[in-house]
N, C-alpha and C positions, 0 to 999 in steps of 0.2 A: 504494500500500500504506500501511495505518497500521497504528500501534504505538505502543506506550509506553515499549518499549525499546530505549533510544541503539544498543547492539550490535547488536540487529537491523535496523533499522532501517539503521545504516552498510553492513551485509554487502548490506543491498538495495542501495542506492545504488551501491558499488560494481559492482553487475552489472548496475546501467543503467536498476533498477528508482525509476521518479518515488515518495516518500514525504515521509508526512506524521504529525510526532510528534503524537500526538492527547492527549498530556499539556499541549501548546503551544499545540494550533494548532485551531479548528474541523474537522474531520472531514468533516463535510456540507457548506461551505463549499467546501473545499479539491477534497471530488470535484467539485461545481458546475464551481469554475473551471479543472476540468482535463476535465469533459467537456463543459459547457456548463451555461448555465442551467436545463436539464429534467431535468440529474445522468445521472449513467452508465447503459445500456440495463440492463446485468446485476452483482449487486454477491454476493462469497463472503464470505458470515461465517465467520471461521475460527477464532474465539476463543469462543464459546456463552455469554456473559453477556451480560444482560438489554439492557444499557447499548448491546454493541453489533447486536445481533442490533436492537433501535431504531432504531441509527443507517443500516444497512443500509438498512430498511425507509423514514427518513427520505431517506435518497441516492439512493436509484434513480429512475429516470423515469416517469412514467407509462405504463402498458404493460409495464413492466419487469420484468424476473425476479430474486427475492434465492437465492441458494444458501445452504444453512446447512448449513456442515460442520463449526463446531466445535459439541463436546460437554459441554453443560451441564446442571447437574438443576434449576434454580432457572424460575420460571416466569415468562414475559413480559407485559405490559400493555399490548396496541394497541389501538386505537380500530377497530371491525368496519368501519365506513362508509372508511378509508384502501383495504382491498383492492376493495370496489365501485366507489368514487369513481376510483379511478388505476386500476383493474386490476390488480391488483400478481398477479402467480405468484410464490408462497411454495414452495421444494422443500427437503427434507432428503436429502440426499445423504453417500453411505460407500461404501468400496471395500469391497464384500464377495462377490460374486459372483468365480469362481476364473477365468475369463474379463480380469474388471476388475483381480484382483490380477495375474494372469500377464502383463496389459499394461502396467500400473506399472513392474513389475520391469525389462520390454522397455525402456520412455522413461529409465529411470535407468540400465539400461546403456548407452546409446546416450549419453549425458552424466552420466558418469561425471567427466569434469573438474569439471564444474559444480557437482554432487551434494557430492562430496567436498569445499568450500568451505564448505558446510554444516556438515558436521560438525564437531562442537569438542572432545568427548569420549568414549574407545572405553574398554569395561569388560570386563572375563571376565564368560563364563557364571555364574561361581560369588559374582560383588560384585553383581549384577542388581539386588538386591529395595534394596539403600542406592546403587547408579548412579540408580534411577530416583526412589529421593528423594531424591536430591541433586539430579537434574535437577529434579523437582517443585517444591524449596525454593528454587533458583535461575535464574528463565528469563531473567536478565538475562547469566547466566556462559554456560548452555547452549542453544546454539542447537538443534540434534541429538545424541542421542547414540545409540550404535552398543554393542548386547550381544555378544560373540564367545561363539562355541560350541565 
């Protein structure tokens, strides 16, 4: 996993997840020498800017599949010959189907300890619209945060 933020970053480690401060540390590098010199088979973008939705595309193996599940509006710049040349499968992916969410739900209750490590801050129904720009303003404080109804 990479990130830029120290707390997150810790809370992975902690739970046994390998990471790499990508403020620090080469990114593309780092996957190489954790999955080998052809870089990792399958890579999830989860953050949707330009910079790393690249690096993705730069990490994965030939043959390889990138996921992009974070959500960004700014637009990328890749060279068309990277997906011919390697093969690359490019997929955007979202839970959105009531299927997909209803199994979510399922894996979060089943690790409900886990889950719950995540979380760093719980708000009422009624503080939502300044919880979630506070979350927005601080992703270095909040890891998760949880709206009660």
């Amino acid at each position: 996993m990479t990130d830029l933020v120290a707390s997150r970053l810790e809370l992975a480690r902690a739970n046994g997840v390998e990471v790499v401060n990508a403020a620090k540390a080469d990114a593309v590098a780092a996957a190489r020498r954790w999955a080998g010199p052809a870089g990792p088979p399958a890579v999830f973008e989860c953050v949707g800017l330009p910079g790393t939705v690249r690096q993705a595309v730069d990490m994965v193996s030939s043959a390889g599949r990138v996921v992009i599940v974070g959500i960004g509006h700014e637009e990328v710049s890749l060279p068309i010959n990277v997906f011919t040349e390697r093969e690359l499968t490019i997929l955007g992916s979202t839970v959105c189907t009531h299927e997909d969410f209803a199994e979510a739900i399922r894996i979060v209750g089943a690790h409900r300890e886990a889950v719950a490590r995540l979380i760093t801050h719980e708000r009422p129904l009624d503080d939502a619209v300044d919880a979630i720009a506070h979350a927005m303003a601080t992703p270095d404080e909040v890891m998760k945060l949880v709206i009660r109804g």
